[in-house]
C-alpha positions in Angstrom: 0.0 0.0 0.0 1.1 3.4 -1.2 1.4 6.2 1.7 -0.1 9.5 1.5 1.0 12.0 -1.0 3.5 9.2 -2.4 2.5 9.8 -6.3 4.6 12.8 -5.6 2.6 15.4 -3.8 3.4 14.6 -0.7 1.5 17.1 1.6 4.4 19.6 4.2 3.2 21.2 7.2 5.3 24.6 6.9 3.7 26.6 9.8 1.7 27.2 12.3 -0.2 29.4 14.6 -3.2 30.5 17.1 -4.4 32.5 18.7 -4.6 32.3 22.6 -6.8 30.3 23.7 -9.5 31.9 26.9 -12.0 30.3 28.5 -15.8 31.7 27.8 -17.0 34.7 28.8 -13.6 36.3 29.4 -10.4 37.7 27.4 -12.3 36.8 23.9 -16.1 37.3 25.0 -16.4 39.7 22.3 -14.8 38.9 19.2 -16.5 36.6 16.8 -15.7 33.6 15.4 -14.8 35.4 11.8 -12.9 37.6 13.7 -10.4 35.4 15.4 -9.9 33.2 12.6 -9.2 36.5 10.5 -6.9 37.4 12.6 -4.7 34.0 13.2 -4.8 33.5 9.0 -3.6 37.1 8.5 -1.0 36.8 11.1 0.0 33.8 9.5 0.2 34.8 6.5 2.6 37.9 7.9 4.7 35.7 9.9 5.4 33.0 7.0 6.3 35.8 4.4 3.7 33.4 1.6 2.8 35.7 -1.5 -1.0 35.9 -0.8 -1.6 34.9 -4.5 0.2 31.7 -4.6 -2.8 31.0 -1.9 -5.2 28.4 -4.2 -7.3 27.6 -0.9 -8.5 28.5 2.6 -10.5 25.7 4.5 -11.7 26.4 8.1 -13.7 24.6 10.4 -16.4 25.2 13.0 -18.9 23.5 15.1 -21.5 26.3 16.3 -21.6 28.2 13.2 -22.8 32.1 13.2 -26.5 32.6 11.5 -25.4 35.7 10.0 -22.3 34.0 8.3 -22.3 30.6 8.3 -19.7 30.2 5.4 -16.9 31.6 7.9 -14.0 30.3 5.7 -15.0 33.0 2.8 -15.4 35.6 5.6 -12.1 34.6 6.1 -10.7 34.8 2.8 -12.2 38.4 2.2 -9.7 39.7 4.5 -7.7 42.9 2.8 -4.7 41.3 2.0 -5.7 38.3 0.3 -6.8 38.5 -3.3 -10.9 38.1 -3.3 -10.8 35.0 -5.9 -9.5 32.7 -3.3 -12.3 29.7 -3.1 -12.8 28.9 0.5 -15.2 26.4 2.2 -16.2 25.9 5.8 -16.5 22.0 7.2 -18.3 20.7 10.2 -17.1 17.2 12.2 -17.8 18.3 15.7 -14.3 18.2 17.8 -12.4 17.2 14.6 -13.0 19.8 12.5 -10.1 21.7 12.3 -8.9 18.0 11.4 -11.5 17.8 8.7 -10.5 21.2 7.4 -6.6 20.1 7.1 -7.2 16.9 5.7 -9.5 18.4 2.8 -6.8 20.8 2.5 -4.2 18.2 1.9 -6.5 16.2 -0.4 -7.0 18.5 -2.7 -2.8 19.2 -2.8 -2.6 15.0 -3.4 -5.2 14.9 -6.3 -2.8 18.1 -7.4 -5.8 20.5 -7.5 -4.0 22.7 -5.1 -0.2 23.2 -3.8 -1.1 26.1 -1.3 -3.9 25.9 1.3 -4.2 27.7 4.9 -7.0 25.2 7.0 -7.7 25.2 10.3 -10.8 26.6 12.6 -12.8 28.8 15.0 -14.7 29.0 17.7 -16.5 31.5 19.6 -18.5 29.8 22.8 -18.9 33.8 24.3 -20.8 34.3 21.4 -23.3 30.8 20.7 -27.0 31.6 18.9 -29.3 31.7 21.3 -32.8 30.5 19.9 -36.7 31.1 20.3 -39.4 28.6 20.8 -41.2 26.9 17.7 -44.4 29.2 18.7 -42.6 32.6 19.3 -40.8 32.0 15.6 -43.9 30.9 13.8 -45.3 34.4 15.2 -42.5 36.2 14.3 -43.0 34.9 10.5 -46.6 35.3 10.9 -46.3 39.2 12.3 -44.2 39.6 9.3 -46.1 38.6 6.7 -49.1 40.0 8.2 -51.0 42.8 5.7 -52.4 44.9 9.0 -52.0 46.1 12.3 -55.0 43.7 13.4 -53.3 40.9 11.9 -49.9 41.8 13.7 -51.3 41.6 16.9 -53.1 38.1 16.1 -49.7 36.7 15.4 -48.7 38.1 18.7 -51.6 36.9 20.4 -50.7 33.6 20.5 -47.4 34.0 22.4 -47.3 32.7 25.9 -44.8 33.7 28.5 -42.9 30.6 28.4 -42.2 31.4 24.5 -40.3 33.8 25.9 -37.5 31.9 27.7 -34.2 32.0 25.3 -33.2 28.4 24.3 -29.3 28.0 24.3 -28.1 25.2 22.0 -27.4 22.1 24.5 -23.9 20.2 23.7 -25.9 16.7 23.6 -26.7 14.1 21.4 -29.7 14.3 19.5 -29.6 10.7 18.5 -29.2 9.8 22.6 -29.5 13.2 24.3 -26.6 12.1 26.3 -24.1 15.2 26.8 -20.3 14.7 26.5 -20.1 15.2 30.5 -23.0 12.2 30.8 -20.8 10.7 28.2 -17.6 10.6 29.6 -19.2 9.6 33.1 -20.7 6.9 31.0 -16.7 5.2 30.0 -15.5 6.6 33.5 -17.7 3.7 35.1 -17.6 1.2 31.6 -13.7 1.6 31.4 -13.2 1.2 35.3 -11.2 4.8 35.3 -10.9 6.1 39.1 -11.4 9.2 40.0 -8.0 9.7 41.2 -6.1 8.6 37.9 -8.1 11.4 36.2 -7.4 14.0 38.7 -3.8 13.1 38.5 -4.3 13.5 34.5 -5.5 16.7 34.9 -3.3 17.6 37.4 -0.7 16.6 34.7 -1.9 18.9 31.9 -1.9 21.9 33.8 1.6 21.1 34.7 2.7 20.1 31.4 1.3 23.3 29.3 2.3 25.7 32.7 6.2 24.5 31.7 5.6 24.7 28.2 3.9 28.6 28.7 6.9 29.6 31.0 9.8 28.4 28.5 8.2 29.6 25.8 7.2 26.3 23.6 3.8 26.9 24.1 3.8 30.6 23.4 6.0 30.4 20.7 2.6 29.1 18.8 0.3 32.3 20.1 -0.3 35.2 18.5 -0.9 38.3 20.9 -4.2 39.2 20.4 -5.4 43.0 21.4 -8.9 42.9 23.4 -12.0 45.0 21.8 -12.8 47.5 22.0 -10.2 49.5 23.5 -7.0 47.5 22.8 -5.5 48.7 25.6 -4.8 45.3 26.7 -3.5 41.8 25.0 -3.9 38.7 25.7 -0.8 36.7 25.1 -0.8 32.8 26.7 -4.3 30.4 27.4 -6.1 31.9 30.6 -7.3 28.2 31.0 -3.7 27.1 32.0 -3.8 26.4 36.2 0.0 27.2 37.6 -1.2 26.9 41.0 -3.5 24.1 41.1 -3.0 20.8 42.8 -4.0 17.3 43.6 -5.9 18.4 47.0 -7.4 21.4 45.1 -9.0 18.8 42.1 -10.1 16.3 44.7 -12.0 18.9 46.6 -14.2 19.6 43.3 -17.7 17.9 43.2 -18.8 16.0 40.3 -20.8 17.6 37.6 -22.7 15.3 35.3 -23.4 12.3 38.3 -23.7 14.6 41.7 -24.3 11.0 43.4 -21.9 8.5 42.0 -19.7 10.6 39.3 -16.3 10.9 38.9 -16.2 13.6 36.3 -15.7 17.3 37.6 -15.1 20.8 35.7 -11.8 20.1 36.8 -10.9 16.9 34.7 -12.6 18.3 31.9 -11.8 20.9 29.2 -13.7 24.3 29.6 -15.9 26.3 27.0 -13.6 28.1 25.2 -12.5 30.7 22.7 -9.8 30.7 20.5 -8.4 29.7 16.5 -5.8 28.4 14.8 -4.2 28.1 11.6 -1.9 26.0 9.5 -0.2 26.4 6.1 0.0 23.7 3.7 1.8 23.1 0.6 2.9 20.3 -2.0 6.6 19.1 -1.2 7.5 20.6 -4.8 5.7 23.7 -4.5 7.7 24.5 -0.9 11.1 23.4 -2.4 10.1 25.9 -5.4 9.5 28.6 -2.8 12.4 28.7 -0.4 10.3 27.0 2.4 11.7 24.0 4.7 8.6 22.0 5.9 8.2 21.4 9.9 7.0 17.9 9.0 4.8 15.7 6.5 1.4 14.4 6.8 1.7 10.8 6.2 -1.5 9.2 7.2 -4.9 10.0 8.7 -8.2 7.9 9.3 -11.3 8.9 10.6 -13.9 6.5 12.5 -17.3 6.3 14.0 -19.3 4.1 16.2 -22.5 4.3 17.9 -23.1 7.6 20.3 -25.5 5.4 22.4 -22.1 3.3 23.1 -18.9 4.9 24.4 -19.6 8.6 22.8 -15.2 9.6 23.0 -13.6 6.0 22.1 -13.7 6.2 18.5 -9.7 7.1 18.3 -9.3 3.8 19.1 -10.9 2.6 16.2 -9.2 5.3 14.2 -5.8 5.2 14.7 -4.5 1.6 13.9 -5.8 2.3 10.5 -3.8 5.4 10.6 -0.8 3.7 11.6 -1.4 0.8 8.9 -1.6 3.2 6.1 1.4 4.4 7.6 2.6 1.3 7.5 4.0 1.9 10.8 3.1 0.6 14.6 3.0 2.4 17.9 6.4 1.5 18.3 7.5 3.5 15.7 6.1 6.6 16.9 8.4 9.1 18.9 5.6 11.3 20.0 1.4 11.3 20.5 -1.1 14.2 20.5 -4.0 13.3 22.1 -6.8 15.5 22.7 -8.1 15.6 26.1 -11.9 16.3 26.4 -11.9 15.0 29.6 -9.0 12.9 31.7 -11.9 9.9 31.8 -11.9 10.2 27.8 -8.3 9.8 27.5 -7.9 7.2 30.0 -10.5 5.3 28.4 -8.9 5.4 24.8 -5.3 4.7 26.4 -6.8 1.3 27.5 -8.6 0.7 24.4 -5.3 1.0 22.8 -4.1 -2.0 24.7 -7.5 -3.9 24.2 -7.7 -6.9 21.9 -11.1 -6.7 21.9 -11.3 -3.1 20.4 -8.6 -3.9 18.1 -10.7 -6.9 16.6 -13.6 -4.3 16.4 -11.1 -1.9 14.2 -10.5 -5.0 12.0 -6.9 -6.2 13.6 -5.7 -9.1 15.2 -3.4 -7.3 17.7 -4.2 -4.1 19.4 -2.3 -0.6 18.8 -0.6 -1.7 22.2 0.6 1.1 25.4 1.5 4.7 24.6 4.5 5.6 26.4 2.8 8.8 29.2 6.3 10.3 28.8 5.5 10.5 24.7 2.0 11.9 25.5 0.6 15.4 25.3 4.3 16.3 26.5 2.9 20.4 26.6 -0.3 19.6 28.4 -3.5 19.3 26.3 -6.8 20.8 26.4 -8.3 20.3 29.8 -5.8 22.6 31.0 -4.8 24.8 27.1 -8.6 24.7 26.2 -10.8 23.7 23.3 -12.4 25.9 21.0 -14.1 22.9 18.9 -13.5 24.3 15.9 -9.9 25.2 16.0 -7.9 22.6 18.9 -6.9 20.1 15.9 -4.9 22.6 13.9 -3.7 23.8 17.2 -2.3 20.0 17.9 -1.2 19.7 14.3 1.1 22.7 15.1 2.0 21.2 18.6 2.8 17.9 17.2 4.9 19.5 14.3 6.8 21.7 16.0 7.4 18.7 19.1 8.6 16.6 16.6 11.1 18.7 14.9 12.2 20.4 18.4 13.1 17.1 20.3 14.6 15.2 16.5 11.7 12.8 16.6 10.7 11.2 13.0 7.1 9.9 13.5 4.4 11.4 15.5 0.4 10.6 15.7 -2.5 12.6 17.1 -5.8 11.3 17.9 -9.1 13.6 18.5 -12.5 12.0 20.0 -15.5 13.7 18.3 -19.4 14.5 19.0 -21.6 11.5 17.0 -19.1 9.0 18.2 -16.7 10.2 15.5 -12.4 9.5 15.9 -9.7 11.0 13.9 -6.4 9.9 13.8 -3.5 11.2 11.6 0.3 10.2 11.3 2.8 13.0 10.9 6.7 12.4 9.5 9.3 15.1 10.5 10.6 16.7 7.4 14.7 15.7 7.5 
């Protein structure tokens, strides 16, 4: 089996960036989801010197998209500096969409219909739609099309108090109606995972991405962002990021999603955040042509699904021994993993399914992906202590895991992101020599 881009177009990573990433409702409450990711392409774009017009592509993800611009990868694309004939599309797979935004990116550089693409995503959860009731809207539509004053205030006539209660968008399942918190208390129990393991693992991101912030690995990925409307201040590093927290501190939190039994508290889990991020990609030949050294290659990726009424965040573990296969590499061969951390009982839960023979026969394999090294893993914290703007933390571990690799002289790395509607990604990076 031929890997990824062999035909020649083999796909480089040659930078990228983000902005910081703050929790809702603070730094970034007021700046849309167009707005960040404007602002992270157009600083990319500065930083990595690319003419604008050898640009053949701009792909961005989201997951709660805006009503009033719900293509945000063309309001992207219309910034000033970029010539107004770049085609851009927006993609949707829940968590992974960033990931879905890269890997469309690097398809369309493979089949050769592109050599230059900036993907990645957005998220504003400051800024989610809030909605109306099905009667208050059919009144609304009614009022409008209504001829006369008497027929205005029929339309409105029917409205009852309750119609007037704002309905914010729930992060469930419709197929279940399970949320990701009821989820991941679901594998907590399922999967056996203590709560002390994932307040340890928790404990261990904040850590992780506090050292990474203070020596300037992490940071070196943020762009400083001014705050609206004054810009008088900037924010600079993830406000998410706990340098003083400890094990007594997360122990003393009370579960969210199961007040009685659970395990799962805000502080093993990711927050609601704000932020975007960026990548550029370009064909190995086109980067050679233009003076640019890649970070690293993509040379895999696999997405998977199973069923959300199941384990919601395991599908990674069907995901990624495809990933490695078409690789054609094993966990062994892999210097360094990105795993994104939706909640400590999430990753715990995929790390053993890793070692499972049972899950590996499920993914179609006799022998499972086997243990990932915890020195190799998320070595700069992850998202329950960085954050996760849905839209935009897999370009943000694309970079990580790029720049990682090339830092520490690894050759193979592979990152893993669990999904809403039971979806896993999976992709295989190769450091560029």
């Amino acid at each position: 089996m031929e890997t990824y881009g062999t035909n020649g177009r083999r796909v480089a990573i040659i930078a990228g960036l983000r902005t910081p990433f703050a929790k809702a409702g603070t730094d970034l409450r007021s700046v849309t989801a167009q707005e960040l990711g404007r602002a992270v392409v157009a600083e990319l774009v500065e930083r990595s010197e690319i003419d604008p017009k050898e640009i053949d592509a701009l792909v961005f993800g989201t997951v709660v998209p805006s009503v009033l611009a719900p293509n945000i990868a063309r309001e992207v694309a219309l910034l000033p500096m970029l010539p107004k004939g770049i085609p851009a599309f927006t993609v949707s797979r829940a968590c992974a969409s960033a990931n879905q935004a890269i890997t469309d990116a690097a398809d369309q550089i493979v089949l050769g219909h592109a050599d230059v693409v900036v993907a990645g995503g957005a998220e504003s959860l400051s800024n989610v739609p809030i909605l109306h009731t099905r009667n208050f809207s059919d009144a609304l539509v009614a009022a409008s099309r209504a001829k006369s004053v008497g027929a205005r205030v029929s339309a409105f006539a029917r409205v009852r108090p309750r119609d007037l209660i704002p309905v914010a968008p729930a992060i469930a399942e419709p197929s279940t109606g399970e949320t990701m918190g009821q989820s991941a208390e679901k594998m907590a129990k399922l999967n056996h995972i203590p709560r002390d393991e994932q307040d340890q693992f928790a404990l261990r991101s904040h850590r992780l991405a506090a050292a990474g912030t203070q020596d300037g690995r992490l940071t070196a990925e943020i762009m400083p962002f001014y705050i609206p409307p004054r810009y008088e201040k900037w924010a600079t590093v993830d406000n998410g990021v706990r340098t003083d927290t400890s094990f007594e501190q997360l122990q003393a939190l009370k579960p969210v999603f199961d007040r009685r039994y659970g395990t799962v508290t805000a502080g093993n889990s990711s927050p609601l955040t704000d932020g975007a991020a960026a990548v550029l990609l370009m064909s190995e030949a086109k980067a050679r042509a233009l003076g640019y050294t890649p970070i690293a290659y993509i040379r895999s990726y696999a997405y998977a699904a199973l069923d959300p009424g199941e384990q919601l965040l395991q599908a990674p573990v069907l995901a990624a021994p495809v990933a490695l296969q078409r690789a054609g590499l094993t966990l062994k061969d892999i210097d360094l993993v990105e795993m994104h951390e939706a909640f400590a009982a999430q990753v715990l839960s995929n790390l053993q399914g890793f070692e499972s023979k049972a899950w590996a026969e499920r993914a179609g394999f006799s022998r499972p992906v086997g243990e990932v090294d915890r020195s190799r893993l998320n070595v700069m914290g992850g998202s329950i202590a960085i954050g996760h703007p849905f839209g935009a933390t897999g370009a943000r571990i694309t970079t990580t895991l790029a720049n990682e690799l090339k830092r520490r002289g690894g050759q193979f790395g592979m990152m893993t992101v669990c999904a809403a509607g039971g979806m896993g990604f999976a992709m295989i990076l190769e450091r560029a020599a």
